[in-house]
N, C-alpha and C positions, 0 to 999 in steps of 0.2 A: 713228524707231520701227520696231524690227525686228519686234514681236511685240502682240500684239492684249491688250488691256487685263484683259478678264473671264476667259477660259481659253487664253492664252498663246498662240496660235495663230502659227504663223509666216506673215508677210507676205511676198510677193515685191515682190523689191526692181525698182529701175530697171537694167537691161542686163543682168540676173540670168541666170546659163545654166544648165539642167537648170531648168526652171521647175516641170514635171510631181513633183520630188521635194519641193519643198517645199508643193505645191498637197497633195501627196497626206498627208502627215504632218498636214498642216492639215485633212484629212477625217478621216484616223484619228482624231486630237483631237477634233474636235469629234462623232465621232460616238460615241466612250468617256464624253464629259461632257455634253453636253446634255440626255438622259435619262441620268443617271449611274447606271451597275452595275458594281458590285467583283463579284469570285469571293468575296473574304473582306476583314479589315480586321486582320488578324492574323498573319499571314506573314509570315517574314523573309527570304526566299527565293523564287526562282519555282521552278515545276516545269521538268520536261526538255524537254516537251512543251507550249509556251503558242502559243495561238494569235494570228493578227494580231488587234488590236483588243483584247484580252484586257485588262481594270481591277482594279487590286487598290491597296486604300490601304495601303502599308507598315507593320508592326507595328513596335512596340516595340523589337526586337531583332533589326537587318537587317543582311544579307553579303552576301558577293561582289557580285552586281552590283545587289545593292539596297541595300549600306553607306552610310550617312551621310544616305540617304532617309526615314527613320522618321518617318508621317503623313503624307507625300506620295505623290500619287498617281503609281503607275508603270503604263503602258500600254505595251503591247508595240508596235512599231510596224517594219515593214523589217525585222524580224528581230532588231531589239536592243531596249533598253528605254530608253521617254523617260520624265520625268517631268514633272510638275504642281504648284505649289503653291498648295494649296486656298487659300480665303476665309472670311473669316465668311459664315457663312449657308449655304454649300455641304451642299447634299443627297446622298444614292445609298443607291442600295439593293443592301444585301448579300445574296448569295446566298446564303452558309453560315447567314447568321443567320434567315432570311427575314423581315427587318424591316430599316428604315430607319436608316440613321446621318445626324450631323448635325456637322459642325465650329464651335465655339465660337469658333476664333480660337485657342486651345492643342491641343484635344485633339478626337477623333471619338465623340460622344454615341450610345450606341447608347439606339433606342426614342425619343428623344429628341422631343417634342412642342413643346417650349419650352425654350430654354437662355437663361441669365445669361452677363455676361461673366466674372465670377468662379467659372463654374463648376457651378453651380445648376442644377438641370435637373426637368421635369417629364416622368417618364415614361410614355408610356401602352403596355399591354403586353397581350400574350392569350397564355396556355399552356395549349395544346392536347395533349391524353392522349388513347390507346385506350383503357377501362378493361376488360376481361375481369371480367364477373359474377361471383360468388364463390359457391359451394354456403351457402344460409343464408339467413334471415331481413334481415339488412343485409350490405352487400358496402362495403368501406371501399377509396378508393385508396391513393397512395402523399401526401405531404405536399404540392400540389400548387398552395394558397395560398402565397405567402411571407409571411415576417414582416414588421409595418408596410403591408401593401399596402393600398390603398383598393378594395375591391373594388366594381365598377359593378353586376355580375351574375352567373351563370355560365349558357351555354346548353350541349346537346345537344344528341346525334343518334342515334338507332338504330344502329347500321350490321351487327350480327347479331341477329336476334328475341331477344326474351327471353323464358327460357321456365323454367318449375318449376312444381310440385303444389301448388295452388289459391291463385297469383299472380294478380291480373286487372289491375293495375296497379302502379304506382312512384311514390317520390318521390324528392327529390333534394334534399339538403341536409348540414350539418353538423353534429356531435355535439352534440346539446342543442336543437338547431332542425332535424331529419328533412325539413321542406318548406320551408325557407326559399327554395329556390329552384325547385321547382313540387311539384306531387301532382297524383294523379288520372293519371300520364304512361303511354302507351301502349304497349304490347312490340313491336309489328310493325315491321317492318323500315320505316327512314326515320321512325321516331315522333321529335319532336322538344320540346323547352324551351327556354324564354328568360325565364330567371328575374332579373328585372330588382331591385337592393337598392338602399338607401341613396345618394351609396356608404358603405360600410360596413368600419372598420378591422379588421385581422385583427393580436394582437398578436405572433403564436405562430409555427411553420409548422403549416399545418393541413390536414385529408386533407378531402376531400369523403365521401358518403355516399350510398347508392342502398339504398332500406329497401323491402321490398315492401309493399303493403297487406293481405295474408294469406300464408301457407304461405310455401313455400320457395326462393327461387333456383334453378335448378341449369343456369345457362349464358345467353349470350349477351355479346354486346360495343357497348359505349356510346360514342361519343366525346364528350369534355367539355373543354370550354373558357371558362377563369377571365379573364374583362376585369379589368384592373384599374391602376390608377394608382400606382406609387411616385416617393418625393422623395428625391433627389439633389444632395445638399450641395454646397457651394464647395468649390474642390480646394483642399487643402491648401497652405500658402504657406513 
């Protein structure tokens, strides 16, 4: 057994010389995988500039020195690059995505809460917006639901006062249901909601809503964030 069962680790052997390079390759490794963090999960290439230790799960369509590696993990180590080949069950956390991937056994789940081996996956998700206030009555975002989602909730944050001519408060919801997800909501800076739903399908993409309780908008910025759950079919065969 030249190499460790769970994350490949190299063993030193018996009359082994230079013991210190394979001790050391064996700390890179397991210090890229035991709490696992990729830079991305999408690359097919490294940059000019990678540093020691440095994790990335290989994308889809990989060269030069990451060719034929596509979903294994490449770690930089001594200056070149080693690889890994994941497992079921294998976690990490992407940097680019700032969420979690998961490996089913074929493929790396992103958001992934629960994977099938065929593929299936239960995702749980939060997308976070600044929303800038809009001059008016109601301020609409951009489509910030997706379609099919199960939505849990949606919370805010203050993070510029909200202010306009004879506003005393907010609510926050979607077109047809204005307070679905609170009223009464406060302008000062750090005012916050946690407007807790169903959860509740959304068939469409769909925009959120911030409606004042009188007069007019005319500034401030909200941050908003949609929890919500989508299903992830069997991959294709």
């Amino acid at each position: 057994m030249s190499d460790t069962y769970q994350f490949g680790l190299p063993l030193v052997q018996a009359a082994q010389a230079q013991k210190h390079v394979t001790v050391n390759e064996a700390l890179v490794r397991l210090d890229a995988v035991a709490q696992m963090r990729v830079r991305a999960d999408d690359w097919g290439n490294p940059s000019a500039n990678s540093y020691e230790g440095e994790a990335h799960v290989v994308g889809p369509i990989a060269s030069n020195e990451w060719a034929g590696q596509s979903g294994n993990i490449a770690i930089f180590s001594n200056g070149g690059w080693v690889f890994l080949t994941p497992k079921v069950g294998w976690r990490a956390w992407n940097e680019a995505l700032g969420a979690e991937i998961a490996f089913d056994g074929v493929d790396w789940v992103r958001y992934a809460s629960v994977v099938a081996a065929g593929g299936a996956a239960s995702l749980h998700r939060v997308v976070e917006i600044d929303h800038t206030v809009a001059s008016g009555a109601v301020s609409v975002t951009l489509s910030v639901i997706p379609s099919h989602a199960q939505v849990i909730g949606v919370s805010a944050r203050v993070i510029s006062a909200i202010t306009g001519t004879g506003v005393s408060s907010w609510s926050l919801g979607v077109a047809g249901a204005a307070d679905r997800y609170g009223s009464g909501l406060g302008l000062g800076l750090n005012s916050f909601a946690k407007g807790a739903t169903g959860p509740l399908t959304y068939w469409a993409d769909t925009a959120l809503e911030i409606t004042a309780d009188a007069g007019d908008f005319d500034g401030g910025i909200v941050r908003l964030a949609v929890h919500f759950m989508e299903l992830e079919a069997p991959r294709s065969v």
